[in-house]
N, C-alpha and C positions, 0 to 999 in steps of 0.2 A: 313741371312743364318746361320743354326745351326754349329756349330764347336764343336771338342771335341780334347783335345789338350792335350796329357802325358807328362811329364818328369820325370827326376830325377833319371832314371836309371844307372846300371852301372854294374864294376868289384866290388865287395868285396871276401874278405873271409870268410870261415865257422867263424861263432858266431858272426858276427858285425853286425850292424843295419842300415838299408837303409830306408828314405820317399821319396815316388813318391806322383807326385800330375797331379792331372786332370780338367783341365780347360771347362768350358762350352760356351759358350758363343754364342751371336745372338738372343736371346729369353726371354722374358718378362715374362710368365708366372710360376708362383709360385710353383704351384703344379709338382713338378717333382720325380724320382729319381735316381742315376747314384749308379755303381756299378762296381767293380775290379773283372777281369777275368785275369785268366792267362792258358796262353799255350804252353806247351814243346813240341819241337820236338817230332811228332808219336806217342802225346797221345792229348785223349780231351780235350776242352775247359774248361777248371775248374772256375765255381764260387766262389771267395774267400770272398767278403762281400760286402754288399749294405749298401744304409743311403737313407733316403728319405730327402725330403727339410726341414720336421720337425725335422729332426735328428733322424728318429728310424732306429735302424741297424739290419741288420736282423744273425741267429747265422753264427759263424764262422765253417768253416768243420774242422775234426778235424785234418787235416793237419798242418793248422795254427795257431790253438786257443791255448789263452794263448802266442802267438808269436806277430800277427799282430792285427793292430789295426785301422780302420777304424774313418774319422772324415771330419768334413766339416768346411766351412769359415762361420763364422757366418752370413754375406752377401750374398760372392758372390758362383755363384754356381761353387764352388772350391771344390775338395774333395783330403782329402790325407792317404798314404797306410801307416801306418806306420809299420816296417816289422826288429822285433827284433830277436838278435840268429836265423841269415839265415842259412840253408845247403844247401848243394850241389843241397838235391831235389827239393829247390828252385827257381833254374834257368827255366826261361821261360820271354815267352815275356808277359809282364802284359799289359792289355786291358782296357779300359774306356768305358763304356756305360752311355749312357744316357737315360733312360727314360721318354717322353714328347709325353702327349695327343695319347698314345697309339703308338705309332713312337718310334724304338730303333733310337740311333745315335753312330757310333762306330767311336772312337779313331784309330789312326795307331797303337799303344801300343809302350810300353819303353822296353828295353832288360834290364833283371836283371840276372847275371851273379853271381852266387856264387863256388868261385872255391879256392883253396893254390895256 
């Protein structure tokens, strides 16, 4: 059974740096690739950055470029957010997908809270 599993979320405040990470697990196959979504309160679901299992990532919006920085575990199919100089605009609950054989698999998501 596929699982997609976030952590690593939280409180910070403005300008400090937070990594989440996303767990995959239950599945064999190589060919995959997971991808960080995030969503604030009474707005859409925002793509913020993919990695395939080769490690190609795809570009950042320019929300977060230059701030966040996507990466995977050499192995396992582990992937992490890294998410430097947070704001305010921020905060949202960050998502996990999974892409596999054409089949999304979504995460509960981590709450990332950036607030003083």
């Amino acid at each position: 059974q596929v699982q997609v599993v976030e952590s690593g979320g939280g409180l910070v405040q403005p300008g400090e740096s937070l990594r989440i990470t996303c767990a995959a697990t239950g599945f064999t196959h190589a060919n995959y690739a997971m991808s960080w979504y995030r969503q604030a309160p009474g707005k859409e679901r925002e793509l913020v950055a993919a990695i395939t299992s080769t490690g190609i990532t795809t570009s950042y919006p320019d929300s977060v470029k230059g701030r966040f920085n996507i990466s995977r575990h050499r192995i396992k199919s582990t992937i992490y957010l890294q998410m430097n100089d947070l704001k305010p605009e921020d905060t949202a609950v960050y998502l996990c997908k999974l892409r596999l054989l054409s089949t999304d698999f979504w995460g509960q998501g981590t709450q990332v809270t950036v607030s003083s």
